[in-house]
C-alpha positions in Angstrom: 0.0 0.0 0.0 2.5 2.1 0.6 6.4 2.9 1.1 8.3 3.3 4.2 8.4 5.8 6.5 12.2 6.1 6.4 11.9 7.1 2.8 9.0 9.2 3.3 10.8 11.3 6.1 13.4 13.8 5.8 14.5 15.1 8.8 12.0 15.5 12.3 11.8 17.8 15.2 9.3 17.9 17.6 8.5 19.7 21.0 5.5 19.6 23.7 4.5 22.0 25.8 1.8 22.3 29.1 -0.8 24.4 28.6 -1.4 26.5 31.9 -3.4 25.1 34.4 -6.5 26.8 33.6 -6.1 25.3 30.2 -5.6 22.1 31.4 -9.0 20.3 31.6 -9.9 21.2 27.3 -6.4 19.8 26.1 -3.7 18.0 27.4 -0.9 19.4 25.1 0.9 21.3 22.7 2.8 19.4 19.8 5.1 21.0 18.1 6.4 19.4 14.8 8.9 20.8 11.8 9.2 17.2 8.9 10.8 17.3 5.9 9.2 14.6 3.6 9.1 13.3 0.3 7.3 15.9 -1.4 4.9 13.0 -2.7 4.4 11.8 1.0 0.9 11.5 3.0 -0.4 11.8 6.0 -3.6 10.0 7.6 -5.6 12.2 10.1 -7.2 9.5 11.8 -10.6 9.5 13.5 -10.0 10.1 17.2 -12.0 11.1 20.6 -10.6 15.2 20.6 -11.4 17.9 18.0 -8.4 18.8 16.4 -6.7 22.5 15.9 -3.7 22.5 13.4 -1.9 26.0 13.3 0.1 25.8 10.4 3.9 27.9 10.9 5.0 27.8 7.2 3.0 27.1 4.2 -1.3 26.4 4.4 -1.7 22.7 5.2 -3.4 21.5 2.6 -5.9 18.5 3.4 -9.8 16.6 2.5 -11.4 13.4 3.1 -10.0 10.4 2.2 -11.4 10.1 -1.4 -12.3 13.7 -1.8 -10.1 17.0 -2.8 -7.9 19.0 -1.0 -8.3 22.6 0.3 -5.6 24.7 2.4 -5.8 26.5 5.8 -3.6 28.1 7.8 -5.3 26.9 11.0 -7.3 24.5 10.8 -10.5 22.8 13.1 -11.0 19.3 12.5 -14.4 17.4 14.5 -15.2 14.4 16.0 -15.1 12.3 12.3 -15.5 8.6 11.6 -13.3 8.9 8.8 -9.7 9.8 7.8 -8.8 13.2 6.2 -6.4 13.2 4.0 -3.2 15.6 4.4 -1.0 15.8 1.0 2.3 16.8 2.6 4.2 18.6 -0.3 7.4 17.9 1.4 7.1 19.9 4.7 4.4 19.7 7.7 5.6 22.9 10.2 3.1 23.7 13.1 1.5 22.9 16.4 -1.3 20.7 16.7 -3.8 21.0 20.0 -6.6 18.1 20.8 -9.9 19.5 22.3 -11.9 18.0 24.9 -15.3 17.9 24.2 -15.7 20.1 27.0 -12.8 22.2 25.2 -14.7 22.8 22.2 -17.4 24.8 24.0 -15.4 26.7 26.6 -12.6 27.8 23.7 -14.7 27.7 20.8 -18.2 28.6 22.2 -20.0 26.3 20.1 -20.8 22.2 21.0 -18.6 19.3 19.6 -21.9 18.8 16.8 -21.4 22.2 15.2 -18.0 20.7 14.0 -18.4 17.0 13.8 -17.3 16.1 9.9 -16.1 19.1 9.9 -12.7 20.7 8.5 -13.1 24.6 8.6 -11.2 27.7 10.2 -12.0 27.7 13.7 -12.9 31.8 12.6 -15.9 29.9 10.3 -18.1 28.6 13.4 -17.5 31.4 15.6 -21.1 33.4 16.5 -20.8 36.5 14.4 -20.6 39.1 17.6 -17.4 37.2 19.3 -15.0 39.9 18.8 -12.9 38.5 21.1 -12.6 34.8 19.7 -12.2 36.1 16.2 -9.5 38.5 17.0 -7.5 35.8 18.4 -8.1 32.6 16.0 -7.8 35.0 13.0 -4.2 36.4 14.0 -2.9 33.1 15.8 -1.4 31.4 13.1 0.9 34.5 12.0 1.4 35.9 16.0 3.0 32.3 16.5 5.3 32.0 13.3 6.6 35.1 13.9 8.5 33.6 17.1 11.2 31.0 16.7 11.5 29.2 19.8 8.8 26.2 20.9 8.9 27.6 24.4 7.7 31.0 23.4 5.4 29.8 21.1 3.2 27.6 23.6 3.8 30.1 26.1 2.1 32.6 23.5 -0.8 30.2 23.1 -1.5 30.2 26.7 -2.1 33.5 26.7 -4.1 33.6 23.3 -5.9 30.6 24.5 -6.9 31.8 27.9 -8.4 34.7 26.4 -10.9 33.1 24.3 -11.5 30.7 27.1 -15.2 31.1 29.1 -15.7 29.0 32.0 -19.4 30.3 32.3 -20.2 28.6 28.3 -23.3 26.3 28.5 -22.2 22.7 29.1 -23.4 20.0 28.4 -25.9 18.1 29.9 -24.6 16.3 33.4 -26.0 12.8 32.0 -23.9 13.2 28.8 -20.7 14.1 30.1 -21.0 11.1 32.7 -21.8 9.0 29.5 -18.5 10.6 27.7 -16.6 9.9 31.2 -18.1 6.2 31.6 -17.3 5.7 27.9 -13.6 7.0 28.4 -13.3 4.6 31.1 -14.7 1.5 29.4 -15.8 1.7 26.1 -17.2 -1.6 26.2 -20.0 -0.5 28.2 -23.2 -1.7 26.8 -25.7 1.4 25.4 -28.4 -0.2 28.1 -26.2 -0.3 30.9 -25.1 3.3 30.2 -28.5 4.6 29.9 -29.8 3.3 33.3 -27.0 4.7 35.2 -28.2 8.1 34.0 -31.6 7.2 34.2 -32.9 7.6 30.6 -34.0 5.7 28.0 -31.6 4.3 25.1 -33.4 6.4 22.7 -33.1 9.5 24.3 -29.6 8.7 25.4 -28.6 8.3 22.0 -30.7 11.5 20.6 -28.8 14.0 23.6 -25.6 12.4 22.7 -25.8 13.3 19.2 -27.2 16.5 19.9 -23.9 17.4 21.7 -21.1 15.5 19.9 -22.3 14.9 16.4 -21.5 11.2 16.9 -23.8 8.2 18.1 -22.7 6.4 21.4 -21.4 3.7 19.7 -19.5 5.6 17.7 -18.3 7.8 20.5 -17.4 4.2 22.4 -15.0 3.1 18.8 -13.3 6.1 19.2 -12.5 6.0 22.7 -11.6 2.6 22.0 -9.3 2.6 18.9 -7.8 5.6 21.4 -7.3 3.3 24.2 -5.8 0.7 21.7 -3.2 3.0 20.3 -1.8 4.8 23.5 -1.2 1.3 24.6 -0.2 -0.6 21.9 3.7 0.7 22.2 4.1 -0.3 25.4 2.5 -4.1 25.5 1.6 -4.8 22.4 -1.4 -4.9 19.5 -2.8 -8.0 21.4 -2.4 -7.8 24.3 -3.3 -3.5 23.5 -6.9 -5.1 21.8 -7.6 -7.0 25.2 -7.2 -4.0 27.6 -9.0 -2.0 25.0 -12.1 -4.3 25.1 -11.7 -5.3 21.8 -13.0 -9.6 20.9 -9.4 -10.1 19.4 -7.1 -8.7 17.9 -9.0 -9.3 14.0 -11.3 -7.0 16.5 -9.2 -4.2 16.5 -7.8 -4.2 12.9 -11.2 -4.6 11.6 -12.4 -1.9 13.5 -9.5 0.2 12.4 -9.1 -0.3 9.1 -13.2 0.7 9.3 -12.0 4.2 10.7 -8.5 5.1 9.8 -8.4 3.8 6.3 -4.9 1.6 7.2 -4.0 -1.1 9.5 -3.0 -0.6 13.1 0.9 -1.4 12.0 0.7 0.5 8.9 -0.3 3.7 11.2 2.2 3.3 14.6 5.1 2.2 12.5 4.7 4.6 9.2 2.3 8.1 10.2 4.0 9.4 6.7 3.8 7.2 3.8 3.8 7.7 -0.1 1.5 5.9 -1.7 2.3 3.3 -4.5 
């Protein structure tokens, strides 16, 4: 399917910082990344459990569905999605990439996870039209942070442009769907019925608030938690031994169910992230 990653990458550097405190509980990180590729060379966003924000520090990254065409952004807001997207590399990929918590969507972003799930768009594009103070800051962010060369004062730049479109009194969401996101995150396996009677709904209107919030079903939300789950771990111990702690049957379980979502086996994505295609 494809070639290696050794011949696909160039040259790497990459850097993390902590958001602040504050920051914290939306998203856990700030990755940092310069590659030099093969200018032919690809990259799979894969389906995952955060909303995605790509600032891009050199060229527009330029990106669409798998099987669809290709626009460019300089920053970029990618949903919950069920599918992979599709970057086309052109030799470099220079930016920092944050992953939003559900949670983080609406207290950085102001809008819920469903006004972005499928979605690829400029954070600026789902903004309500009076948020001065939002627009100001995702519409400058991308050239504010290239204009500084060191990964330490760029995150600590974000934490300041990030605190100030954050709004800790944003409608959240409903008590018995974060506890089903939280239950979910802890065992993804949990049964739809089981999950409903804790909260004390029905599994039709479980099912309808979740949507309502996240864009995704709750068995959809449970795969993604669960392909998550499966990848964090399967460095450490494993892909079988990662598909057994994730829930997964087996692991025929797990690379079904990832192929199904990311569009490439589990190998194919830990051991090659940058691939050019045959």
């Amino acid at each position: 399917m494809a070639d290696t990653e050794e011949s696909a990458v160039r040259s790497a550097e990459a850097a993390v910082g902590l958001p602040s405190p504050a920051l914290r509980p939306y998203l856990d990180s700030y990755q940092g990344y310069r590659v030099r590729l093969h200018p032919d060379a690809v990259h799979h966003g894969e389906p995952s459990p955060a909303a995605t924000v790509i600032i891009t520090l050199d060229a527009p990254i330029r990106l669409g569905w798998a099987g669809a065409g290709t626009q460019r952004h300089e920053v970029l807001l990618c949903g919950l999605h069920t599918r992979p997207a599709v970057i086309r590399t052109d030799g470099v990929q220079h930016g920092i990439q944050l992953s939003l918590t559900p949670t983080g969507v609406r207290r950085l972003l102001g809008v819920p996870p469903s006004a972005v799930h499928q979605s690829l768009v400029d954070p600026v594009e789902v903004l309500a039209a009076g948020d001065h103070r939002r627009r100001a800051v995702w519409s400058s962010i991308a050239e504010q942070l290239a204009a500084i060369d060191s990964w330490p004062a760029r995150f600590a730049l974000l934490d300041t442009m990030l605190r100030a479109t954050l709004d800790e009194q944003a409608p959240a969401a409903r008590d018995e769907v974060a506890t089903t996101w939280r239950r979910l995150a802890q065992s993804p396996g949990t049964a739809v019925g089981v999950l409903a009677d804790e909260v004390g709904w029905s599994r039709r209107h479980l099912s309808a608030q979740v949507g309502a919030e996240l864009g995704v079903t709750v068995k959809q939300a449970a795969r993604l938690l669960r392909r998550e789950r499966a990848r964090r771990l399967a460095p450490q111990v494993g892909l079988a031994e990662a598909a057994a702690l994730a829930g997964y049957t087996d692991q025929s379980h797990l690379t079904r169910d990832w192929v199904a979502l990311s569009g490439r086996t589990p190998r194919q994505s830990l051991d090659h992230p940058f691939f050019v295609p045959d």
